[in-house]
Structures are given as structure tokens and as C-alpha cells.
N, C-alpha and C positions, 0 to 999 in steps of 0.2 A: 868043387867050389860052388857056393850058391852064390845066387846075385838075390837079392831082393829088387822084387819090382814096386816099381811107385802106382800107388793107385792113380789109376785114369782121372786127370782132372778134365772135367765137362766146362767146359767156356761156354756162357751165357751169352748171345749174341746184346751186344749193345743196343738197349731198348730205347725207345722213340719215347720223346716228351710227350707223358699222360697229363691230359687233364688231372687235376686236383677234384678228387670227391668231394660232391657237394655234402656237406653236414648237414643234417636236420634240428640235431640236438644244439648246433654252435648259435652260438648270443645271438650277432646278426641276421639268423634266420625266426630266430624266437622271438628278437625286436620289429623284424618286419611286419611280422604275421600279426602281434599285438594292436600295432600301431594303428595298421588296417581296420581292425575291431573297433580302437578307439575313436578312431577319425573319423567311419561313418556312424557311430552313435551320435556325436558331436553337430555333425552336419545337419543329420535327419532332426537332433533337438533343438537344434536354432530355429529350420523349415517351420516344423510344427505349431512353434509357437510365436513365430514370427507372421505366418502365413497373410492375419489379414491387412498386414501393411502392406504388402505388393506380394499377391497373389501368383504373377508368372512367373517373379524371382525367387521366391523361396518352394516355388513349384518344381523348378530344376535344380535350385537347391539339393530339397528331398530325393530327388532321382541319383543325383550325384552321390551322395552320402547313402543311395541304396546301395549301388554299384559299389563301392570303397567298402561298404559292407559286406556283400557278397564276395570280393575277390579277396577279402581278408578271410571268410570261409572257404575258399577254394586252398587259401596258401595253407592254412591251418588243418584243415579239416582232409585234404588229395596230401598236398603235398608235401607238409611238413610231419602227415599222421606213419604211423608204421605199417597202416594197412588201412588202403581204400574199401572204402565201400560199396558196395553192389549200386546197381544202376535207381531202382524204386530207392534204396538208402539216400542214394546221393541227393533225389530231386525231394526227398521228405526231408532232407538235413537244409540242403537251400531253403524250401519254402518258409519251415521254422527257423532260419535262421535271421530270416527277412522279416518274421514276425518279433522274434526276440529285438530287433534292433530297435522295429518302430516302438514297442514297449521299452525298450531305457531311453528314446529320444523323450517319448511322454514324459516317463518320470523329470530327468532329468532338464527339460526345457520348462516346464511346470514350476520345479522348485528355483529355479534359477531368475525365472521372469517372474515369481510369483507380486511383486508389485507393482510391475506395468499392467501385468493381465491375469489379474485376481481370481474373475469369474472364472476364465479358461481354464486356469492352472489348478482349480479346485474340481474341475472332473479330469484333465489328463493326468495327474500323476498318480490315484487310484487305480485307474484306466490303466495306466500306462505298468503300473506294477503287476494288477492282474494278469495283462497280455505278454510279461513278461516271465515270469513263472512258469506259466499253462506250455508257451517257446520253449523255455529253457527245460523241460521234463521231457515233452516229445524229443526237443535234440537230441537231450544230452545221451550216449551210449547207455549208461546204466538206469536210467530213467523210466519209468513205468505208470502206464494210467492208474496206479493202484498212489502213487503221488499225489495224487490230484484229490484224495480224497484220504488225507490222513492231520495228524495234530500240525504239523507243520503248514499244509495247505492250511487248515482252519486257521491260524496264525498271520499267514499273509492275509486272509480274507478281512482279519478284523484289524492288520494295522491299513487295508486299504482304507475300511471304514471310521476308521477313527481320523484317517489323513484328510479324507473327505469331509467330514464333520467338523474339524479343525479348519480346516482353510477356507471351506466355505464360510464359516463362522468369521474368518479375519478377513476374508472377500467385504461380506457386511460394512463392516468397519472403515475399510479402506474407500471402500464409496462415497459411505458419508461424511469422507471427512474432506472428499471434491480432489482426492489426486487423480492426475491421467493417466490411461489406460494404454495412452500409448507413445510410441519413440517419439518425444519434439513435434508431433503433432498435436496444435489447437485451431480451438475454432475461428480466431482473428490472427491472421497474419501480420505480424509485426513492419514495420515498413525498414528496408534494407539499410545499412548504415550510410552507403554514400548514393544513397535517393536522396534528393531534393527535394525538400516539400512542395508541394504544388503553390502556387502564388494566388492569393484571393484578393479581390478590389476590397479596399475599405469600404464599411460601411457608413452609407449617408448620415451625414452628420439631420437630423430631426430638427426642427427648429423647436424649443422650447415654447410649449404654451401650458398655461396656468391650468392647473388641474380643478375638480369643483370644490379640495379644500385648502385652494391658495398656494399650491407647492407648485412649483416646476417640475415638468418631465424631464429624467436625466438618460440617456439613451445607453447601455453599459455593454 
């Protein structure tokens, strides 16, 4: 008589609570990393073109919105990519990436404020496009100095120059027609609502005397 044997069942010892894999690809990592990008474009284009209203504040400002810039490169760029880049990659990807920012804060602070600050915002957002492009070809992985000098580059060149000529053109206009340049600042300070006017003595009452053609002086 034969017996059939049962195959060897192998018992898997009872595994320890793994962490959960971090996703690269899942939503909230792609939201992070976005958001990052956005926020310091945002920060850096208020700085820029707010600068010379308070000079120290939108100085740290910009630093802020570099930083928030930069570490939305690190999350996008290291962390969330499928392969880092070499060591010279890494510090040429930061560098232009810090250039690409301040070129969209340009644009973007430029067109936004363009009627508090006419003059400015008719050379930054040229500016700001140009330095924006030249960033984004060195960054980008498939990009190539042969970029920089093709129909498409010639294309960005002439809507900078047309953006330029355009806004300086409405720059003109907006001067002459006496609006201000800047946030609620003018040149006479308003007196506060619950100031009290200052109290002045009336003035002396003049004693009426005959003028040389018969009229009395009236004191007004």
C-alpha cells in the first residue's frame, strides 16, 4: 500500500509591521513638489517688484521664496525623480533652477503690478522671460545650448521685445495721466480719523478803516 505524502508546507514566520512605501508617483507627493515650485515663484514675484517700498522686508522676502524654490527642486528634481543626478548635475540643476525662478518672479510680478509700477514692470517682465527660457533649457534634462539659438528662441526674443515696447508704450501713458506708482503712498499725509485738529486763536478782528476809494476794509 502506498501512502501519498503531503507536500512540505514552509510556514513563513510572522512578519514585523513594514513601513509603507513611499510613492513617488502618488498625488500627494506630486502636490508637494508642485506647490513648492509654485510658492516660491510667487514669493520671489511679489519681492521683486515690491522691493522699493521696504527694501529689508521684501529682501527676506526673496530669500524666503529662493529657499521654497530650491527645496521644491530638491523634492522634484532628488527625490521624487527616478534617478539622481551626479554631483556637477546636481549643483548646475540648483543654480538654474534659482535662475528659472527669479525669471518667472520677473514676469510674473511685472504683469501683475503693472499699474502701480509701470516703469519697472516694462523692463522686468522681458527680463524676466528672457532669463527664464536661457534657466529652463540649461535645466531642463533634454535641453541643449543648440536651443538657444533656434526659431523658437528667436520667438521668445521678439515677444520679449514686443512686451517691452508695448508696456513701455502704456508706462508713458499712465504717467501722464498722474496715477501713483505706488501702494497708498503719497506725498501729503492725510490727518488720522480720530486726530483732533489742532485749535487756532481767531483772528483779530482789524478795525475798519476807509479805503482811498471810500469802501471799508472787510477782514475775510
Amino acid at each position: 500500500m502506498t501512502t501519498v505524502l503531503e507536500p512540505e508546507r514552509h510556514q513563513t514566520p510572522p512578519s514585523k509591521h513594514r513601513r509603507p512605501t513611499f510613492d513617488k508617483k502618488a498625488l500627494p507627493a506630486r502636490y508637494s513638489g508642485q506647490m513648492l515650485y509654485f510658492m516660491g515663484a510667487a514669493l520671489i514675484a511679489g519681492a521683486v517688484v515690491h522691493y522699493p517700498i521696504n527694501p529689508s522686508l521684501y529682501t527676506i522676502i526673496c530669500v524666503v521664496g529662493a529657499f521654497v524654490f530650491l527645496l521644491g527642486t530638491i523634492v522634484n528634481e532628488f527625490v521624487l525623480a527616478d534617478e539622481r543626478p551626479a554631483l556637477s548635475q546636481a549643483v548646475s540643476l540648483v543654480a538654474f533652477s534659482l535662475l528659472l525662478s527669479f525669471g518667472v518672479g520677473l514676469v510674473g510680478g511685472g504683469i501683475q503690478h503693472f499699474e502701480q509700477f509701470p516703469e519697472r514692470s516694462a523692463w522686468m517682465t522681458p527680463i524676466g522671460l528672457l532669463m527664464s527660457y536661457v534657466a529652463f533649457v540649461a535645466k531642463d534634462s533634454k535641453g541643449r545650448w543648440r536651443h538657444l539659438v533656434s526659431p523658437f528662441a528667436a520667438l521668445v526674443v521678439v515677444i520679449a521685445a514686443l512686451a517691452w515696447l508695448g508696456m513701455t508704450a502704456l508706462a508713458g501713458t499712465i504717467s501722464s495721466d498722474g496715477h501713483s506708482h505706488d501702494h497708498g503712498s503719497t506725498t501729503q499725509t492725510p490727518a488720522e480719523p480720530d486726530q483732533a485738529p489742532a485749535k487756532q486763536d481767531p483772528p483779530a478782528k482789524a478795525p475798519a478803516e476807509p479805503t482811498e476809494d471810500g469802501h471799508t476794509s472787510h477782514s475775510h
